[in-house]
ZALUMKE-397937 format. One record per residue (C-alpha): residue in one letter; x, y, z; residue number from 1. Coordinates in pm, whole numbers. Layout:
BEGIN
  res      xx      yy      zz    n
    A       X       Y       Z  NUM
...
REM end
This chain:
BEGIN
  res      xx      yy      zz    n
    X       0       0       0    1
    X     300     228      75    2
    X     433     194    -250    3
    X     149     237    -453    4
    X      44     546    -253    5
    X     447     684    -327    6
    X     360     603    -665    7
    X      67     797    -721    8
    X     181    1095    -530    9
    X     535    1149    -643   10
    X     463    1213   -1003   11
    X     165    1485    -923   12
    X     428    1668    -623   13
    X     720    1668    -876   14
    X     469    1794   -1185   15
    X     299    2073    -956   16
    X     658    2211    -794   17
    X     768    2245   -1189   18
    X     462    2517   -1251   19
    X     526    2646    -881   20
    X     898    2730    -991   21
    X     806    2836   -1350   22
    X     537    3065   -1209   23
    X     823    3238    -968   24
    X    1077    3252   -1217   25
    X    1099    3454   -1526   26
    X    1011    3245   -1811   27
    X     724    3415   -1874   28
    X     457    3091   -1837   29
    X     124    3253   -1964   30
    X    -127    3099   -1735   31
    X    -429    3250   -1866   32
    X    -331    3138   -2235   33
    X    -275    2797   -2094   34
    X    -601    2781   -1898   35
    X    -803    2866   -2180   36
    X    -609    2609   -2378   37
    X    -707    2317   -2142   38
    X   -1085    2424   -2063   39
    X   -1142    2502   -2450   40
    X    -895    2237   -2646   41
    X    -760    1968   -2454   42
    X   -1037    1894   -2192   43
    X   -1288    1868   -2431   44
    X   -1053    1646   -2647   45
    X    -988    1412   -2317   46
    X   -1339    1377   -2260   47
    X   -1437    1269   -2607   48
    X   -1145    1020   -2680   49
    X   -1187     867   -2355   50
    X   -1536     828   -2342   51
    X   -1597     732   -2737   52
    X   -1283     510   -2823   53
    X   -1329     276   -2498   54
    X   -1687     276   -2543   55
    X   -1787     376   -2169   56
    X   -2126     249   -2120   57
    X   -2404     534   -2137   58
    X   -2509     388   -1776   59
    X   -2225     430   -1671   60
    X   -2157     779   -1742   61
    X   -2527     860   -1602   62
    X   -2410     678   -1258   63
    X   -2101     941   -1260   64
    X   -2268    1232   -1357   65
    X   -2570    1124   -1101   66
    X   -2300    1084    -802   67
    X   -2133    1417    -887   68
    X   -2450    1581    -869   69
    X   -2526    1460    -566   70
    X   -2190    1526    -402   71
    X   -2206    1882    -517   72
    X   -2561    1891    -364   73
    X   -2472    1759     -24   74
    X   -2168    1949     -61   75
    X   -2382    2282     -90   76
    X   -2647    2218     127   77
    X   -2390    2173     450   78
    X   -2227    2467     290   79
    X   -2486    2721     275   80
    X   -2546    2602     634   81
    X   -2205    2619     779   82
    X   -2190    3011     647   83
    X   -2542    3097     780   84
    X   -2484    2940    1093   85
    X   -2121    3131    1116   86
    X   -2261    3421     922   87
    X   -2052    3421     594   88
    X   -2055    3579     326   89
    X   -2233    3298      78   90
    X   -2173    3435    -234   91
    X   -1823    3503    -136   92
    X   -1750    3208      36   93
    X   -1991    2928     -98   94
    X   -1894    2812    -416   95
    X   -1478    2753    -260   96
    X   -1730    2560     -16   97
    X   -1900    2340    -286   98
    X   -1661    2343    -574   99
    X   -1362    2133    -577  100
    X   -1056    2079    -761  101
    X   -1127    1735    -933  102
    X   -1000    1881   -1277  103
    X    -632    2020   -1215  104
    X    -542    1759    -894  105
    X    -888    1496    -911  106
    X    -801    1362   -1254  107
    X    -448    1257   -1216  108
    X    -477    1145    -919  109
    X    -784     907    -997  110
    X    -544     811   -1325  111
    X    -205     744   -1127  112
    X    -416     531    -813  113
    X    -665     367   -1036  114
    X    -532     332   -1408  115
    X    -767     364   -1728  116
    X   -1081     247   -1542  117
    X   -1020     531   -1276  118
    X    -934     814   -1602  119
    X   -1298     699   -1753  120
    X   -1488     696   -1438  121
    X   -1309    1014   -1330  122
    X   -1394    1203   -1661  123
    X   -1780    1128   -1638  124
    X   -1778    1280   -1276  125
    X   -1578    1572   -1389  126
    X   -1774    1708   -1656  127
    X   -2025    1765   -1416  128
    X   -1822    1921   -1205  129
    X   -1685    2172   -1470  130
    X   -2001    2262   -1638  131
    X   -2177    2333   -1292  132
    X   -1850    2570   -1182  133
    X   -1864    2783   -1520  134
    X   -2262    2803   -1496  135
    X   -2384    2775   -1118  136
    X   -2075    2847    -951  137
    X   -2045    3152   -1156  138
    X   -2419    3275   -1099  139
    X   -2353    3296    -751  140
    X   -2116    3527    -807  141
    X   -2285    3710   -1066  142
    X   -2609    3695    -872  143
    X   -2819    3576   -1133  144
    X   -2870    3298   -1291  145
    X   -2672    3249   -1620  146
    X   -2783    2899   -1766  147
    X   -2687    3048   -2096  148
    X   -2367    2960   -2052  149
    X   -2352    2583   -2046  150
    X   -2440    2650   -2431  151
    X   -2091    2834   -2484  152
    X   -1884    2542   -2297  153
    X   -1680    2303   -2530  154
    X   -1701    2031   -2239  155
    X   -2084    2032   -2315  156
    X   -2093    1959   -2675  157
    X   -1785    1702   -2614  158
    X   -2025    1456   -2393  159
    X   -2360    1494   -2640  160
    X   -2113    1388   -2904  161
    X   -2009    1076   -2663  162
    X   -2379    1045   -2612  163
    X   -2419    1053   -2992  164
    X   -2188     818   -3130  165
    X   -2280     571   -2798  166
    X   -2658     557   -2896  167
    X   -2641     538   -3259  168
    X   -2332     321   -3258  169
    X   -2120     503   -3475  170
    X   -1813     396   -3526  171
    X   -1567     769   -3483  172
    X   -1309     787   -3774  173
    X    -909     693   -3694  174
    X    -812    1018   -3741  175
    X   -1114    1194   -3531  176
    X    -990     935   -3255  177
    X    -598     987   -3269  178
    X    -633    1450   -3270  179
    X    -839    1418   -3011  180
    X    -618    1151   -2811  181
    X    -322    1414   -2892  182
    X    -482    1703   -2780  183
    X    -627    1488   -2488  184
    X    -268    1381   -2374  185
    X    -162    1728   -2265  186
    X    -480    1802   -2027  187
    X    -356    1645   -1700  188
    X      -8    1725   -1716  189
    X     -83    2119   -1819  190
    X    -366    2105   -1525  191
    X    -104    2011   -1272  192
    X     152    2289   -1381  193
    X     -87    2554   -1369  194
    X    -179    2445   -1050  195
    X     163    2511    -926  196
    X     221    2809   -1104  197
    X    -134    3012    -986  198
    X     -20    2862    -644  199
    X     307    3053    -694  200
    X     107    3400    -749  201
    X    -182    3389    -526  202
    X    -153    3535    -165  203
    X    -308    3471     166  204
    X    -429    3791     281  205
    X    -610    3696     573  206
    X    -524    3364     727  207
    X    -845    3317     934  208
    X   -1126    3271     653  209
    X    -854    3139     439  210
    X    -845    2816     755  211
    X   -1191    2840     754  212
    X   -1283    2762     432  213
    X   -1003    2533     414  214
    X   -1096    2295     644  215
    X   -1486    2324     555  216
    X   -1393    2240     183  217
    X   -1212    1936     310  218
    X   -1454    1827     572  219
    X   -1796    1871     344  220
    X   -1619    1664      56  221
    X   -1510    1377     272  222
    X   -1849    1364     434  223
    X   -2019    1466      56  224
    X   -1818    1150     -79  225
    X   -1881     938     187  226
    X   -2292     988     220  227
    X   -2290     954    -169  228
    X   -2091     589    -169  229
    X   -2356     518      65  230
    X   -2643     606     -51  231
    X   -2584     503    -403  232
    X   -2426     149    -295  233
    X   -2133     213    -475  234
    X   -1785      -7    -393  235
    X   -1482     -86    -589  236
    X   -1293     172    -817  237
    X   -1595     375    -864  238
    X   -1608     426    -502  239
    X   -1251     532    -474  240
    X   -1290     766    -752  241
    X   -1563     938    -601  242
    X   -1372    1003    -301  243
    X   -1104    1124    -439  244
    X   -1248    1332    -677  245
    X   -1510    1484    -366  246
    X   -1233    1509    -144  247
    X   -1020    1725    -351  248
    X    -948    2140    -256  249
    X   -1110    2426    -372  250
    X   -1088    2524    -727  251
    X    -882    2784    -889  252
    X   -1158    2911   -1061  253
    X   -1377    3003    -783  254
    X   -1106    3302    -750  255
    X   -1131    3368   -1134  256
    X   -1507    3487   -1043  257
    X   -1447    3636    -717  258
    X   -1184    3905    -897  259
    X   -1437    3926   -1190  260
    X   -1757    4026    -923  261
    X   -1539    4168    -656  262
    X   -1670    3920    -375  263
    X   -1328    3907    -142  264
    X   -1137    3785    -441  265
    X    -808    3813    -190  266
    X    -984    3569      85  267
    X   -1097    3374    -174  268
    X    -729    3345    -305  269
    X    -570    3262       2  270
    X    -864    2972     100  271
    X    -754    2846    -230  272
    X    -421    2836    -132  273
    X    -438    2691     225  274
    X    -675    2426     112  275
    X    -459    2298    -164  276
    X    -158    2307      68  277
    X    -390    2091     312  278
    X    -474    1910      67  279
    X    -140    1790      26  280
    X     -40    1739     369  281
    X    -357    1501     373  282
    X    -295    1332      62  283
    X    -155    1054     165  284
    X    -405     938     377  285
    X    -702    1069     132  286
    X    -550     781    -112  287
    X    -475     558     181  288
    X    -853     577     247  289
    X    -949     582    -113  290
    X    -757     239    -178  291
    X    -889      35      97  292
    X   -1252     188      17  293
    X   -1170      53    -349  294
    X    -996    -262    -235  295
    X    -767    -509    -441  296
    X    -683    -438    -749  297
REM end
């Protein structure tokens, strides 16, 4: 169990300290360029080529997308009521609450414990995930609802062409299959060095929310995961990659929206950074846990 666990941390530590130092040094790395790169090239790309070329079963992308849903859910509702109780800001401080990272850290790490099964399963959860933090997640701080923009996300179009070629059985051409298994191939190592390098340039300006929020984000997702494995029956490598993926730290673009609306961008930027950082220190038993949830191998 050791070993496996070294082996699935090691790579994403060494990957993520690479964008950390690029992001302090001066080469120049153009995060936003990248970023947009990832959400509106190579995500997309992943997504189809995973899902079409191994034929994931249409069940079993609904069971992913169903338990994501109902992570994020649980995951707001004890959210909402944490900051009410405590009397936080919500739009401020509720999507870093209810959003997590299971893009930039989630998906490698549900590749490097749990191999291709883990990548496929992880993909169907985080689509969800993705389309709900660039439409819901962004409402909140926009305080309206903009539904309008799950029609201008690449990620959406990428699954209803999965869903397409699943129910119709049509077989993609080789050369649809092998651009988007190129463009696919750089997702998860680019996600990992931009999470180092925004890491490098964001600031904790006020340590007390930023602990707050922290340890919320971790405790709702363990306890979202957890009530969702139950409740849905789930066991095996699906369960592990639902942990893992639930478990994961606030995501980086919760502070994209906070500068855009102004909601305490700077707290917002400094929960992102403690919770990554405690993220980290609790990786090794969030796999430990994760493995022995999903058994042998």
């Amino acid at each position: 169990m050791l070993s496996q666990m070294i082996e699935v941390l090691a790579p994403i530590c060494i990957i993520v300290l690479i964008g950390f130092l690029m992001g302090r040094s001066k080469a120049g790395l153009e995060t936003r360029a990248l970023s947009s790169l990832v959400l509106l090239v190579a995500t997309p790309a992943l997504i189809f080529h995973t899902l079409a070329s191994l034929q994931v079963p249409t069940e079993t992308i609904q069971i992913m997308s169903g338990a994501a849903l109902l992570c994020l859910a649980v995951a707001g509702g004890l959210g909402l009521a944490a900051l009410l109780i405590f009397k936080g800001a919500v739009r401020s401080y509720l999507p870093p609450l209810m959003l997590p990272n299971s893009g930039n850290l989630g998906l490698p790490l549900v590749f490097l414990a749990f191999g291709q099964e883990g990548l496929e399963l992880g993909i169907a959860y985080f689509f969800v995930v993705a389309l709900v933090q660039h439409s819901f997640g962004m409402s909140i701080y926009a305080g309206t609802l903009k539904l309008g923009v799950l029609a201008r996300q690449p990620l959406f179009y990428a699954v209803a062409a999965v869903m397409a070629v699943t129910w119709l059985d049509v077989t993609v051409p080789t050369i649809v299959l092998t651009t988007t298994e190129m463009l696919g191939g750089m997702m998860i190592p680019t996600m990992l060095i931009l999470l180092g390098a925004s890491l490098s340039r964001l600031q904790i300006t006020d340590l007390r929310p930023a602990l707050a929020i922290a340890f919320g984000r971790l405790i709702i997702g363990i306890s979202s995961a957890l009530l969702a494995i139950y409740l849905l029956d789930f066991s095996g490598v699906m369960a592990g990659t639902v942990f893992l993926l639930a478990s994961m730290p606030t995501a980086i673009v919760n502070y994209i929206y906070a500068e855009r609306y102004q909601h305490h961008p700077r707290q917002v930027a400094g929960s992102i950074v403690v919770s990554t950082v405690l993220t980290f220190l609790c990786l090794p038993g969030i796999v430990w846990v994760a493995l022995a949830i999903a058994g042998p191998q």
